[in-house]
C-alpha positions in Angstrom: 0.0 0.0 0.0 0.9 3.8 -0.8 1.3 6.8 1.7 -0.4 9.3 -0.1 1.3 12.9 0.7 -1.7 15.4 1.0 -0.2 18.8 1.5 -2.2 21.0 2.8 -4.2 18.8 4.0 -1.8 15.5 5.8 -1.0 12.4 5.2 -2.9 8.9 4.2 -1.2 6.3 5.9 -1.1 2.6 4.2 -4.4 0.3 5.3 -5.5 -0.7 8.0 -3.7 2.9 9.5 -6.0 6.1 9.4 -5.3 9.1 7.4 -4.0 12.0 9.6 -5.1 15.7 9.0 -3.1 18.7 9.9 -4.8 20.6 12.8 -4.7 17.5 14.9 -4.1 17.6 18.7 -1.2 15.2 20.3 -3.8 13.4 21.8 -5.9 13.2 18.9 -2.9 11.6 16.6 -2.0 8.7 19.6 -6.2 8.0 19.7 -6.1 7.2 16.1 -2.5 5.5 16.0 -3.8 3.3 19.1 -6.0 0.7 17.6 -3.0 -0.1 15.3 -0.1 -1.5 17.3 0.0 -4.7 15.0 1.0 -2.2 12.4 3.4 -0.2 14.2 5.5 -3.0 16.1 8.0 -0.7 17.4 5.1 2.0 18.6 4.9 5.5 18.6 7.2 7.6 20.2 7.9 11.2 21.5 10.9 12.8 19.3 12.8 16.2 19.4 12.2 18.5 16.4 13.7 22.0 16.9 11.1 24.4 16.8 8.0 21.9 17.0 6.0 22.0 20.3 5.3 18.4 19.8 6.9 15.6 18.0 5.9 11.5 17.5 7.6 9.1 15.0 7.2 5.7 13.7 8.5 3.2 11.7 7.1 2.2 8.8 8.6 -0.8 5.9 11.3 1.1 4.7 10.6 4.3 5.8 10.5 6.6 9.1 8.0 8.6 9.7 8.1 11.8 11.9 4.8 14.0 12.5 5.4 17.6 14.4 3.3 20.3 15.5 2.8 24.3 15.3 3.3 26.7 18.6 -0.7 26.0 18.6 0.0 22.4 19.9 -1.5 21.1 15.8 -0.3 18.8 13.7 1.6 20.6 11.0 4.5 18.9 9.3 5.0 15.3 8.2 8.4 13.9 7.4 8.6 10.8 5.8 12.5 9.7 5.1 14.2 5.9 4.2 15.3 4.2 6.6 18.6 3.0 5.4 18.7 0.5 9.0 15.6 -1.6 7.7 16.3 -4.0 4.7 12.6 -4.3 3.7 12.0 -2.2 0.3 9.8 0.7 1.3 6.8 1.3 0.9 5.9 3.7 -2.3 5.0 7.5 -1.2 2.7 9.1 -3.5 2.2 12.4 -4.4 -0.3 12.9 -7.3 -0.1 9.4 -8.2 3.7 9.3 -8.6 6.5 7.5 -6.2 8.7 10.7 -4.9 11.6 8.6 -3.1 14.2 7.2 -4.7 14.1 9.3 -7.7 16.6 11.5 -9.4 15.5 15.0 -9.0 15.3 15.8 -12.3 13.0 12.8 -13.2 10.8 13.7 -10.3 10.0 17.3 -11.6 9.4 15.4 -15.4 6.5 13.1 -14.0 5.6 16.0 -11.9 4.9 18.7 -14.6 3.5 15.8 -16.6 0.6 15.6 -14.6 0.1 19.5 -15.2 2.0 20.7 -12.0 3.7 23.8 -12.5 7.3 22.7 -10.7 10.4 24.4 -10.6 13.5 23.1 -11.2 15.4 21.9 -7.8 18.1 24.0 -5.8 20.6 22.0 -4.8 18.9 19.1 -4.5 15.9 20.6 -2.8 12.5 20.1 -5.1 10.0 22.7 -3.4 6.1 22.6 -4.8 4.1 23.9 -2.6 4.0 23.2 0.5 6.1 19.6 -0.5 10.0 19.7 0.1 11.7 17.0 -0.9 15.9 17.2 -0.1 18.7 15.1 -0.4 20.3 13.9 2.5 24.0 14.5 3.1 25.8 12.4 4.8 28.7 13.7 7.4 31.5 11.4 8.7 30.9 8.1 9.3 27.4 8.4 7.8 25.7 5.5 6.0 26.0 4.7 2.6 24.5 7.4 0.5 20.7 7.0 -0.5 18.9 7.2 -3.0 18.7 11.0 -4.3 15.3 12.4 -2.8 14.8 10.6 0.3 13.0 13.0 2.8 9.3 14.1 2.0 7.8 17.1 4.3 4.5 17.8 3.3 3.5 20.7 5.2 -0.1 22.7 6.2 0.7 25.5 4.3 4.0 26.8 2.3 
């Protein structure tokens, strides 16, 4: 199954998880994350991310997931990212019907302006459109291997 980036609006998660909408309380995102610990095997936890008043993460085939919120105590930014320690292929993560990890840049911002998107070419290997950043991670010393070329997705309430 797909997670389906919906800036602006949040984030579907892959069946049987729910969808999550920006705007959401702590409490509210843990309620509906709850019912799904066969899904989520290491659980949810509480993470630091400068600036956010609230963080949670999970792990996901592939994939971590972080979720953070606004001064306002609201869900605001999802980032999703590979996760280079788990040897399971990731799950796809769709954004207008189109995988956005793995993928050269350049290719990205093709099948994006396919679909009619107006995109502009990325800076550095940043691809802005919208409120949807995705960035190349740079490894420092002793990092991991390198990854594939766009490997962090943040999807955010508003640009």
């Amino acid at each position: 199954m797909t997670i389906d980036l919906l800036p602006g609006h949040g984030v579907r998660l892959p069946a049987p998880l729910p969808e999550l909408r920006f705007g959401l309380t702590e409490a509210e995102v843990r309620g509906l994350l709850a019912p799904h610990g066969e899904s989520l095997p290491d659980g949810v936890r509480s993470t630091f991310v400068c600036g956010c008043s609230w963080a949670l993460s999970f792990l996901l085939p592939g994939l971590n997931i972080t979720l953070c919120a606004d001064e306002h105590d609201r869900l605001r930014a999802v980032t999703v990212g590979r996760n280079p320690g788990d040897d399971r292929p990731a799950r796809p993560v769709g954004y207008h019907g189109i995988d956005v990890l793995g993928r050269p840049a350049h290719e990205l911002v093709e099948a994006l302006r396919a679909e009619g998107l107006t995109v502009a070419d990325p800076v550095r290997g940043t691809l802005r459109h919208g409120g949807l950043h995705l960035r190349r991670e740079s490894g420092g010393p002793g990092a991991a291997p390198p990854l594939p070329p766009l490997n962090s997705i943040h999807p955010r309430e508003s640009p």
